[in-house]
N, C-alpha and C positions, 0 to 999 in steps of 0.2 A: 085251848086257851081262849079266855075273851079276847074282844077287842079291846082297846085302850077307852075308844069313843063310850063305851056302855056299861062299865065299873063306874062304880058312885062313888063319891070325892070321900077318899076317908080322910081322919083326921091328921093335923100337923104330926110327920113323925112315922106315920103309918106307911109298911113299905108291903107292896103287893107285886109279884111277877106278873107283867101284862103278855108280854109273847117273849118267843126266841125262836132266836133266826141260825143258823150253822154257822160252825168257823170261821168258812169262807167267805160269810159278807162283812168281814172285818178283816181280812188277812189274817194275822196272827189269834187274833181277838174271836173269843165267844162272844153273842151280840144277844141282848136282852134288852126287854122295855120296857123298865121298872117304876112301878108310881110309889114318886117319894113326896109324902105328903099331898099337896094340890099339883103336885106337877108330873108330867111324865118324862121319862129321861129315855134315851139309848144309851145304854150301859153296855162297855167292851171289858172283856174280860180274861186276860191270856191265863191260865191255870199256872203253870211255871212248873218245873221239875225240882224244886228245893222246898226248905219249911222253914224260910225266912220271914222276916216280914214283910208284907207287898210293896208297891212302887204305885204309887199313887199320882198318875201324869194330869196336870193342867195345860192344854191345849192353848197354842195361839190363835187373834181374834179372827173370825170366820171358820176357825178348821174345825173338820171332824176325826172320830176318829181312827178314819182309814189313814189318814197322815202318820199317825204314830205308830202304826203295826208295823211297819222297818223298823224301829226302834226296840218294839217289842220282840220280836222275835231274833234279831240281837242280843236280847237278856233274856235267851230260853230259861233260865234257872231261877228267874225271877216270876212271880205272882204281879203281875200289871193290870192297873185296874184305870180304867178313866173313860169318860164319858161325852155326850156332845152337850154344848153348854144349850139351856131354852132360846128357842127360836133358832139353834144352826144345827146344821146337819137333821139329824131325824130327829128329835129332840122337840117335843111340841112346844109350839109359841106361848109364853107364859101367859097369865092371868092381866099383869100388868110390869111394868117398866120396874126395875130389881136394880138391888146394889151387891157389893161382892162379897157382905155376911147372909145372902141368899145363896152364891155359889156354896158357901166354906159349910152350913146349913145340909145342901145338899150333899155335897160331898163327905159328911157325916153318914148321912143315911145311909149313900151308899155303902159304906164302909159296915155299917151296924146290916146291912143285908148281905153283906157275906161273913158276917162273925169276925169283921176286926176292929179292936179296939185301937191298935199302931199302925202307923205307915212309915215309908219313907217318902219323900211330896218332891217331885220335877216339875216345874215350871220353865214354860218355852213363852217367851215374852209379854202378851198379853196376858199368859196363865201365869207370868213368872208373881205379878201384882198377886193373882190369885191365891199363890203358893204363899206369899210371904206374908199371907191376911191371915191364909189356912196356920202357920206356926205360930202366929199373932193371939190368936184369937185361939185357936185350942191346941195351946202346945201338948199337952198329957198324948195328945194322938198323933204327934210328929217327930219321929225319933229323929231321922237327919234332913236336910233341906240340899236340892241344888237349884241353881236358878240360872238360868238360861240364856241372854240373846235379851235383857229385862235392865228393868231400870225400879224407880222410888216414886213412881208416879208423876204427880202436876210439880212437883219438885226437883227438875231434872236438868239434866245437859240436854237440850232436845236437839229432834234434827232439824236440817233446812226446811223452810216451809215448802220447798218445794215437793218433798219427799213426804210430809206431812197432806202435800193434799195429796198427791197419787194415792196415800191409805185413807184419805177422808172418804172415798168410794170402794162397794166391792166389785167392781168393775173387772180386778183383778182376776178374780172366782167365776166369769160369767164369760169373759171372752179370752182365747186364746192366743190371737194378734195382739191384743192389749198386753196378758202379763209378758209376751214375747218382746216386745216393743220396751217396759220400763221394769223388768225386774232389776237389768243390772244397778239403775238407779236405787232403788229402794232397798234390795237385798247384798247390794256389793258382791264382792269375795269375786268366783266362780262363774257367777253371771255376766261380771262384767265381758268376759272374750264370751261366753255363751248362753247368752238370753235364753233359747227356743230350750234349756233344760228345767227350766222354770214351770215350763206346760208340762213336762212329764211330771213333774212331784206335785203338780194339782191337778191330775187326773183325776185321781179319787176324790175329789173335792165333790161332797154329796149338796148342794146349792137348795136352798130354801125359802129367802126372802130377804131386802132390803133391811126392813123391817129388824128383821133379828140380829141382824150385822151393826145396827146403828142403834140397839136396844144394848148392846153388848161394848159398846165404843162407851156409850150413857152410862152404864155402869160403873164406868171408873174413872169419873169426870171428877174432878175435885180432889181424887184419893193419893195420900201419898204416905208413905212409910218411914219417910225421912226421922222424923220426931221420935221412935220406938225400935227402929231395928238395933240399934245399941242393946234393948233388952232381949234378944233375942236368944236362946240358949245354946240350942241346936247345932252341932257342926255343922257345919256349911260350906258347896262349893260352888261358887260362882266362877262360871263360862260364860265366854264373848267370842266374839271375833275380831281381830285386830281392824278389818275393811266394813263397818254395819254402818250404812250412811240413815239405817233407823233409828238404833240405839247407838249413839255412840261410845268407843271405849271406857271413853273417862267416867260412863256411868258405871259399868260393874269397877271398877277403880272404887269408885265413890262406897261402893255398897259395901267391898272387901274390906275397905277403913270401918266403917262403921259396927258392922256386924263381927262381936268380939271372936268366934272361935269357927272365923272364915278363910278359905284359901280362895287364889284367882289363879283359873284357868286360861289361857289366852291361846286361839288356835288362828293362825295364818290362814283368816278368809273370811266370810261375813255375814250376816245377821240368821241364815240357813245352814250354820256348821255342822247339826246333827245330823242332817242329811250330805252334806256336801263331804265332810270327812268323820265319816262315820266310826272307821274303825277305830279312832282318835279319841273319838268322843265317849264312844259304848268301853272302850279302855280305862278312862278317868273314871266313870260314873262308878265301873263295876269295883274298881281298885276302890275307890270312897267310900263305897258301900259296904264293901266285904272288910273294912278295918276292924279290928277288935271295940 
């Protein structure tokens, strides 16, 4: 395989396999480094044991995607495809500063490099915006939606500022006394009686730059969904946690009014439920999923 560095920039659209790495540097996930268009991505890839349609995950801001491989292999029967967004994780640092019909762009590509025209699209907070742009903007390729531990953008119930600045840094990602210190603040539920479990679920946190973390925050400075998710078609399930001193409840409230052929999920814990009560979670998603 080449390297990434020494392939010449094909054109918008153009997708070419740059390397691949085994299983195991993704957990559940086959791990690839595919150039979509000008960009290069890490692309995870669990194969699934069904011939369903896949499960298209948007990641929250700063994670890669070792985070979601518990996830994935929870839904061995599922096709899961998701990738690290430019500039986090292995995922090279973009050309320049992008907004989230660059994400929905790429996450096209991807889709068109492994021969699918549908998904179904998960969104985990930061990605839940992702997700809700990705049905926005090209529904023909979004059969169902769930949305996550997320909200409607600059248009929202937000949190305390105090909990606003502990995410204004990834400080979180970088030191381990640190997320031990203020998960329970940020991420409630769980954390609160036990912070130090906070450092185990960002173990695999693959750290890359400031830079990409705050290129990625920039992103969806201004955006909000409010105005159009009423147009939305898609079934949809929205999940929260009833304790997310992030997102607070009342925003998937908000979202489940709006979005006509949505249900709400509410699990006893907080803005980390997929992980914190997992069998709960991978429960809902699959029931939602598997409906006629």
């Amino acid at each position: 395989m080449q390297n990434a560095s020494t392939l010449p920039r094909p054109a918008a659209h153009d997708l070419d396999a740059v390397s691949a790495a085994p299983p195991q540097a993704g957990g559940a996930f086959n791990i690839e480094m595919l150039h979509v268009g000008a960009q290069v991505l890490r692309v995870g890839r669990q194969p699934g044991l069904g011939r369903g349609v896949p499960l298209l995950l948007f990641n929250g801001i700063g994670g890669n995607i070792e985070l979601l491989a518990p996830l994935a292999r929870a839904l061995p029967e599922r096709e899961v495809i998701t990738f690290d967004i430019p500039g986090v994780g292995h995922s090279l640092m973009p050309k320049r500063p992008y907004r989230l019909d660059t994400i929905i762009e790429l996450a096209c590509g991807v889709l068109d490099h492994f021969g699918h025209k549908t998904c179904d699209v998960l969104g985990i907070s930061w990605g839940g915006g992702a997700a809700q742009e990705f049905a926005h903007t090209a529904p023909d390729r979004c059969r169902r939606l769930i949305l996550c531990a997320t909200a409607t953008g600059v248009f929202m119930v937000p949190a305390r500022p105090s909990v606003l600045l502990k995410m204004a840094t990834p400080r979180r990602y970088i030191s381990r006394s640190y997320i031990k210190q203020i998960s329970g603040d940020i991420y409630g539920g769980d954390f609160r009686a036990n912070p130090g479990a906070a450092a185990q679920f960002f173990g695999h946190v693959k750290w890359q730059s400031k830079l990409g973390y705050y290129l990625q925050i920039a992103a969806m400075t201004g955006w909000t969904s409010i105005h159009w998710l009423h147009r939305l078609n898609q079934p949809t399930l929205v999940m929260a946690g009833n304790d997310d001193p992030l997102i607070p409840l009342i925003n998937a409230r908000l979202m489940n009014r709006l979005i006509p052929n949505s249900e709400l999920k509410v699990f006893d814990c907080g803005h980390l439920f997929l992980l914190t009560r997992m069998q709960e979670s991978v429960s809902a998603i699959r029931e939602f999923l598997q409906r006629p």
